[in-house]
N, C-alpha and C positions, 0 to 999 in steps of 0.2 A: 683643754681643747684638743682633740683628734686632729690627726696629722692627715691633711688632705689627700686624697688619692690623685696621684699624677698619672697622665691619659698625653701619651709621645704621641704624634702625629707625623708620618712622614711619606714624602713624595721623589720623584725625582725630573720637577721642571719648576719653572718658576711660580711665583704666586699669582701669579696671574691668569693662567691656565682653569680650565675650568676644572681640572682636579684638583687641586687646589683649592681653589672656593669651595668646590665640595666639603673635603677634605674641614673649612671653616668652618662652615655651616654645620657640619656634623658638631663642634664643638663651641658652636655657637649656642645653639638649642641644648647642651650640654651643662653649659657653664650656667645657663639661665635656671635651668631648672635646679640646678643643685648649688651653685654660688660656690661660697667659700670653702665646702666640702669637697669641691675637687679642683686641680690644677692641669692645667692645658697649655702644653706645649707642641711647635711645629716648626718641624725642621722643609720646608720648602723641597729645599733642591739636595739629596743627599751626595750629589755629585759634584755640588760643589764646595764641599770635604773632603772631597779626593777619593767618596767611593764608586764603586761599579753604581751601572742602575740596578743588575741585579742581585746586588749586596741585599735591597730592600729584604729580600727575601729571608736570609738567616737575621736581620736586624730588630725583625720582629718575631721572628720564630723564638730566639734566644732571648726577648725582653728588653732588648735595648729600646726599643723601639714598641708603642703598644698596640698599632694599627698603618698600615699600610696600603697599598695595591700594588698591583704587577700584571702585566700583560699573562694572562694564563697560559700563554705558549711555552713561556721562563717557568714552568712546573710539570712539565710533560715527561722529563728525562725520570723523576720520581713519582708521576700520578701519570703513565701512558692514554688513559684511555681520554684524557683532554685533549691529546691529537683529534679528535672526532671533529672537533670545532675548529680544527685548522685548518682540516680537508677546504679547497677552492669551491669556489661558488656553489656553496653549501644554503648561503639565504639568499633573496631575491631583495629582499627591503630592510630597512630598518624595526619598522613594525614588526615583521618575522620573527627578527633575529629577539628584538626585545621581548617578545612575548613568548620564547622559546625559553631565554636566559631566566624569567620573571617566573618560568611556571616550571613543570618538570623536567627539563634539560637543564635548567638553573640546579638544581634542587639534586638531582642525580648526580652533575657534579660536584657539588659543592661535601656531598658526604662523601664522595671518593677521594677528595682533596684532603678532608679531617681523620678520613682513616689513616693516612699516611705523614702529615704534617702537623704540628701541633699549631693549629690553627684555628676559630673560629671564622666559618666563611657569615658576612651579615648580608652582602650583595654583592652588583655586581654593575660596574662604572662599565660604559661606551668606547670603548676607546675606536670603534666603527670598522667601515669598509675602509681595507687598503690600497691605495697606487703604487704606482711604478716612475721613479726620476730617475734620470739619467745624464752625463755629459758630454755620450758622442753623437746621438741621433735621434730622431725620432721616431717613437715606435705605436705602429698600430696594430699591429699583428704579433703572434707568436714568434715569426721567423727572424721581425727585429730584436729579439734578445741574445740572437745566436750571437755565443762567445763572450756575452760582458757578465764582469766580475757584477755579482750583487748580495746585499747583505740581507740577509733571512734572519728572524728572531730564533732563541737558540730552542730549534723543532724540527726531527727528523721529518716531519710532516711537509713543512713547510721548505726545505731544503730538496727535497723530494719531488716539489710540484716545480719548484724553476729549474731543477736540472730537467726535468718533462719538457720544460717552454724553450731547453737551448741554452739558458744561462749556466752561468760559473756560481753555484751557491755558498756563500760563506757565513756561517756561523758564530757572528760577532756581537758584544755585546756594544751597547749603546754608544758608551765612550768612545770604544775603539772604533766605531761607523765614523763617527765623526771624525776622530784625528783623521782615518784615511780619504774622507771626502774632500777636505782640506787640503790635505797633500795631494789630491788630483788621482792616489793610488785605488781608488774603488769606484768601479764604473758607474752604478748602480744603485738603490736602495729600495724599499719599500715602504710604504707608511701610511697613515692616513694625511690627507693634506694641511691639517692643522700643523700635526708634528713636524712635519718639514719645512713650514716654516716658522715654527717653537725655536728648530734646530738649529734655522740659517742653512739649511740644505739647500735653497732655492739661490743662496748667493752662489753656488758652485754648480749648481744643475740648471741646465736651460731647459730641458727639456722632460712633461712632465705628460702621465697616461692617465686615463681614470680608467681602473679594468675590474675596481672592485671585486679582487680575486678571493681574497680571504675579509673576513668579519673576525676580529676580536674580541674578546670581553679580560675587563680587568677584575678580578676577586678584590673586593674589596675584607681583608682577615687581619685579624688579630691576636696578638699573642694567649693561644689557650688557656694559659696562667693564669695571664692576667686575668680577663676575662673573665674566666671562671669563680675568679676569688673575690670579684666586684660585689656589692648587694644587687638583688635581686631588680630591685626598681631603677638601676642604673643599669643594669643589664639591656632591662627591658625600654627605655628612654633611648638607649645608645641603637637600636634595634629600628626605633622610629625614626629616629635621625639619620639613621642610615640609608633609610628606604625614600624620607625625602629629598635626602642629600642626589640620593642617583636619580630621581626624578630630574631635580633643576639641573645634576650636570648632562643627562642626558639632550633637555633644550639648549643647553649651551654649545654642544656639539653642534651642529646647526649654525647657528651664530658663526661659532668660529670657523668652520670649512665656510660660510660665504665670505667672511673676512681674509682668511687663506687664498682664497682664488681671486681676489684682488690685490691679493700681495703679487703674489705668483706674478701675475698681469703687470703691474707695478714695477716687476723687476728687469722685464722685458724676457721674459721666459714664454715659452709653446704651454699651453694646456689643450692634448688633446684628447676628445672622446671617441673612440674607437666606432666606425659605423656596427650594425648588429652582425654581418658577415665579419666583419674584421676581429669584434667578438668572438665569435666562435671558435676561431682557431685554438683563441686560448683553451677554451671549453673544451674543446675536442682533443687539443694534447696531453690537458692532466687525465683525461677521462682511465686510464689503467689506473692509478690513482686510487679513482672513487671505486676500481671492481675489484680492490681488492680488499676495501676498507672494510667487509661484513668482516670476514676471519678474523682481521688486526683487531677490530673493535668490540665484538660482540650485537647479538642481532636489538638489543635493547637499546645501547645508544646509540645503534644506527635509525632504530625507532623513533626514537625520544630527535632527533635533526630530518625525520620525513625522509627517510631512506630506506 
């Protein structure tokens, strides 16, 4: 009897998370279709092993690990031109953004990612529009950012557009946002409203924006190697479970930000929505920004994001 092929799965929040389930589901439809031929393992939360969240990244690149995701911000220092999708209010909707990721902005990045990393990209998880929390004030405009510390995902891009709004940008990874929210030392964060309250960011923030400045997407990729050394019909199995897997975690996003904003509510924290003047500010501050992103990017994927 041949030695089953083992297929690592790894994350970095709990199982309960709709990445996660994804994440299941992909090996769900996995395990069914080939049984005892293959073995499926999943490490949940890799942070709670004591790594970074974005270890993810060399864990699967190296094999320790055979598929992953990661915020595609945490790959811009090695693949630049994925800044493109950090640039601020770049989508209007979710619709957009999906059907942008799904067709050839998905697709454009996804080989720019594999030229450089040893990676299979197979798609590409939600991880949505982000807010703004904080612990001194409430902010509706641009002008309330002036001076607080806030943590940007690690993206010249995105460090970029909060020093534009006023803020202090700092480039921290996940773990260390937390310890210092915790200790009361980091004014600020960004995220979408699920993950902060994944985080328990909302026990230390009272005060919370919807400004929907940046849209993320998570690569969902996998160790090249491996991958590549799979048979063919497992290849191509892992490829459809992949694609439905980010369908149902996409509904699930949903789900969970209305679940989020009655936590938020629950905690006895502010949610507010900026009127559409109050809007603007933001808009109008990163706008150097967007006029400088053709040169940085090239005029292709300023294309391929309707710019």
């Amino acid at each position: 009897m041949s030695k089953p092929i083992e297929i690592r799965m790894g994350g970095y929040g709990p199982s309960t998370t709709c990445f996660s389930k994804a994440l299941k589901l992909v090996g769900d439809r996995v395990e069914a279709r080939f049984g005892d031929a293959v073995r499926v393992r999943y490490v949940w939360n890799i942070m709670d092993l004591g790594y970074r969240a974005e270890d993810i990244l060399w864990l699967v690149e190296s094999g320790v690990l055979s598929v992953g995701y990661q915020s595609s911000s945490y790959l811009t220092d090695r693949v630049p031109v994925l800044g493109v999708v950090d640039l601020p209010f770049v989508f209007a909707s979710n619709a957009q953004a999906r059907g942008a990721m799904d067709g050839a902005l998905g697709a454009f990045l996804a080989g720019k990612i594999e030229e450089t990393v040893d990676y299979r990209i197979l798609g590409w998880f939600e991880n949505g529009f982000r807010q703004i929390s904080n612990r001194l004030r409430p902010v509706r405009t641009a002008a309330d950012l002036a001076g607080m510390s806030i943590r940007v995902l690690p993206s010249e891009v995105q460090a970029k557009t909060f020093a534009l709004l006023g803020a202090t940008p700092l480039r921290l990874d996940l773990t260390e946002a937390i310890t210092r929210i915790k200790a009361g030392t980091l004014d600020a964060q960004e995220n979408p409203l699920a993950n902060t309250v994944t985080y328990h960011v909302h026990d230390f923030h009272r005060f919370h924006t919807v400004t929907n400045h940046f849209y993320v997407s998570r690569p969902v990729f996998f160790c090249r190697a491996q991958f590549d050394a799979w048979p063919r019909e497992l290849q191509e199995t892992m490829r459809e479970a992949v694609a439905e897997a980010v369908a149902a975690q996409r509904v699930a996003t949903g789900e969970e930000d209305d679940d989020a904003r009655e936590a938020i509510a629950a905690a006895g924290c502010e949610l507010i929505t900026p009127t559409e003047a109050e809007h603007a500010t933001f808009v109008d501050a990163v706008a150097p920004l967007l006029a400088e992103a053709r040169e940085r990017y090239g005029t292709e994927a300023m294309r391929l994001i309707g710019r």
